[in-house]
C-alpha positions as CSV (number, residue, x, y, z in Angstrom):
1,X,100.4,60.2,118.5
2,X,103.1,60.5,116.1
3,X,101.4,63.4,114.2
4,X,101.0,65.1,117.1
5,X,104.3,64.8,118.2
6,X,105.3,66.1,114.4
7,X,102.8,69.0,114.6
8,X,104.6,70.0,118.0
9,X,108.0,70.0,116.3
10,X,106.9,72.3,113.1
11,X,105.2,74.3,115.9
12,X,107.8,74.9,118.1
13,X,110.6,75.3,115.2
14,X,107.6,77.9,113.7
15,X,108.2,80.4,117.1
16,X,111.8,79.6,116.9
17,X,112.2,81.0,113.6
18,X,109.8,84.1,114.0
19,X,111.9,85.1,117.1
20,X,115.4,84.4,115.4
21,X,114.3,86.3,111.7
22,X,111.0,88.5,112.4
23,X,112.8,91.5,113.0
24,X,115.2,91.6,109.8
25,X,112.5,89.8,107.4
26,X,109.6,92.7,108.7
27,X,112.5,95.6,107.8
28,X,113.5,94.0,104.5
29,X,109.9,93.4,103.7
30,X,108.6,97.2,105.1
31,X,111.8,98.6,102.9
32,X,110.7,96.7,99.5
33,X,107.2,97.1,100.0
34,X,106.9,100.6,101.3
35,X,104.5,100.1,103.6
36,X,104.1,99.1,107.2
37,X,100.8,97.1,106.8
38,X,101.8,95.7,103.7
39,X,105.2,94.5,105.4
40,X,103.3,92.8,108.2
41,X,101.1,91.0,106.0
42,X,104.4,89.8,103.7
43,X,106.0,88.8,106.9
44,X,102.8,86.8,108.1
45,X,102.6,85.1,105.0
46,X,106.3,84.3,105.0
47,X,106.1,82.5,107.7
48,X,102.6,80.8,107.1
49,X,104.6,79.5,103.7
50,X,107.7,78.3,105.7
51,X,105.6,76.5,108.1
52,X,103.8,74.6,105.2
53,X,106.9,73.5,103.5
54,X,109.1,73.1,107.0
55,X,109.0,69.5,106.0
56,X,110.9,70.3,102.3
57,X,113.5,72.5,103.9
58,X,116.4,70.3,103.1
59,X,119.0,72.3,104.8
60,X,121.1,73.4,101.7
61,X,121.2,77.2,102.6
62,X,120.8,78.3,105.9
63,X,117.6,79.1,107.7
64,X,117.8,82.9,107.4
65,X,118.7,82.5,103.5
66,X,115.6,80.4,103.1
67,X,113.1,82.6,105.0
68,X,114.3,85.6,102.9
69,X,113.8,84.1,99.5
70,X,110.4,83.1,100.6
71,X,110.1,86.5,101.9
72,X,111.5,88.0,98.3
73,X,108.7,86.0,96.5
74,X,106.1,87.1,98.5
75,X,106.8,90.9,98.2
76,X,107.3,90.5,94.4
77,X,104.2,88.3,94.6
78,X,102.5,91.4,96.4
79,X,103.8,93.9,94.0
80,X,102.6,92.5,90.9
81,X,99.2,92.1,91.6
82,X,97.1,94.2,89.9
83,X,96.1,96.6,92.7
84,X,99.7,97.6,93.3
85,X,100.0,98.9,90.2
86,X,97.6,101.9,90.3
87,X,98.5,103.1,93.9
88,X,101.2,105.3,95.1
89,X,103.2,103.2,97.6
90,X,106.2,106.0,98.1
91,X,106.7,106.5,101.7
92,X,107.5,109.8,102.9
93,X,110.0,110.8,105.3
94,X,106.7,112.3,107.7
95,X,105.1,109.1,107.3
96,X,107.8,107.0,108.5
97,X,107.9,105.9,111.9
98,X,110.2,108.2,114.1
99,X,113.4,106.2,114.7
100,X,114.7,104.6,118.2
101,X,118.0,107.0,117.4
102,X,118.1,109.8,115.2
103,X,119.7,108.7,112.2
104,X,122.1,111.8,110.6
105,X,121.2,113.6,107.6
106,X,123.6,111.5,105.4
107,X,121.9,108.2,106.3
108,X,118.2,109.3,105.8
109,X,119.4,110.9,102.2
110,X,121.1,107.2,101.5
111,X,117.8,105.3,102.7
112,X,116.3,107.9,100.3
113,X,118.6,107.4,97.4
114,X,118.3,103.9,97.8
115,X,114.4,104.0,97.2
116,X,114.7,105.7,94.1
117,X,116.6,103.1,92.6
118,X,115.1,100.4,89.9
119,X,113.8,97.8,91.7
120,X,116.3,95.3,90.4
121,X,118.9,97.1,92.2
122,X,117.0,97.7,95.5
123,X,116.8,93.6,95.9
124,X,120.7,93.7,95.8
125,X,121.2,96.5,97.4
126,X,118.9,95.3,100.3
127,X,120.2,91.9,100.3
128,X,123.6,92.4,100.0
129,X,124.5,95.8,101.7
130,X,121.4,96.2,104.1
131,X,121.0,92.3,105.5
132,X,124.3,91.5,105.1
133,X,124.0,88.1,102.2
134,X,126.8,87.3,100.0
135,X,126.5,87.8,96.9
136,X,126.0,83.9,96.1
137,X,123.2,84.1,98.8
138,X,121.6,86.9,97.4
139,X,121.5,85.6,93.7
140,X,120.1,82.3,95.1
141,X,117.7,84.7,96.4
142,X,116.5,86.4,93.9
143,X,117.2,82.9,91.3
144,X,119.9,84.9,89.3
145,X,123.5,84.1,88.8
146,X,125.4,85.8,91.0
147,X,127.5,87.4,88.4
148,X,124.4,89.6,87.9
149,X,124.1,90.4,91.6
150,X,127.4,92.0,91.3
151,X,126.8,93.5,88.1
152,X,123.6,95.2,89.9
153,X,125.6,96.1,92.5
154,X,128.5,97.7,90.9
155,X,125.6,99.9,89.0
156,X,123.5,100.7,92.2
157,X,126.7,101.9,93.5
158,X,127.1,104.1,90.7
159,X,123.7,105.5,91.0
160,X,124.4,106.1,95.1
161,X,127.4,107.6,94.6
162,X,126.5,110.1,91.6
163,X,123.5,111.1,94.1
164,X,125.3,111.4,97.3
165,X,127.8,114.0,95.6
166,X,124.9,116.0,94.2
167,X,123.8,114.4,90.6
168,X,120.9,113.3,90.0
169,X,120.2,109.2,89.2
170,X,119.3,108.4,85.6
């Protein structure tokens, strides 16, 4: 009776978190992975692992800090595999879903810009600038001091900025 009771409480903590982080999880996921299917797998299996180790969450960083470094892993877990590597993932602008609002020409050239960037400093940029983390958060993250978050930072910054007033990124 007690396992049920325990299999009801992972359960209904399970929906509680999907309906509290989908959203933001599904666009950092669709941004790093640069693709919609791909995304909703990540997200699915970002959940399926935070329901398996609901049990080991010890409460040290919050919920939404948690789900995103799972959510990290598993798109860097998706990227590496071998497949990955030999096809082009680049979305397009006319394969991007049309937005709820239209977005002005400056936004959809940052989103761009942003894309181009090393992958390194799209994790930053997308934890930090995009979802909103400290830097401490994001570096947790990612497992890297969060000295080297900022340092990231400071260059994606650099990078944006060069592009955004016509130069190219290096």
């Amino acid at each position: 009776m007690a396992e049920i009771e325990s299999a009801k409480s992972r359960e209904n903590t399970l929906l509680r978190l999907m309906g509290e982080y989908e959203i933001p999880i599904r666009r950092m996921c669709c941004v790093y992975l640069r693709d919609e299917q791909l995304a909703a797998d990540a997200v699915q299996e970002t959940f399926l692992k935070a329901y398996l180790s609901l049990e080991n969450f010890r409460g040290e960083s919050s919920e939404k800090t948690w789900l995103m470094r799972i959510a990290v892993n598993v798109c860097h877990s998706m990227r590496r595999t071998g497949w990955m590597k030999f096809v082009d993932r680049r979305v397009t602008l006319d394969k991007l879903p049309e937005p709820a609002v239209q977005a002005d020409y400056g936004f959809t050239e940052l989103t761009l810009d942003i894309m181009r960037l090393p992958q390194k400093l799209i994790d930053v940029v997308l934890l930090h600038d995009y979802q909103g983390f400290t830097v401490r958060e994001a570096g947790e993250m990612l497992g890297i001091p969060y000295q080297t978050v900022t340092s990231r930072l400071k260059k994606a910054h650099q990078l944006l900025r060069i592009s955004l007033e016509g130069g190219t990124q290096e």
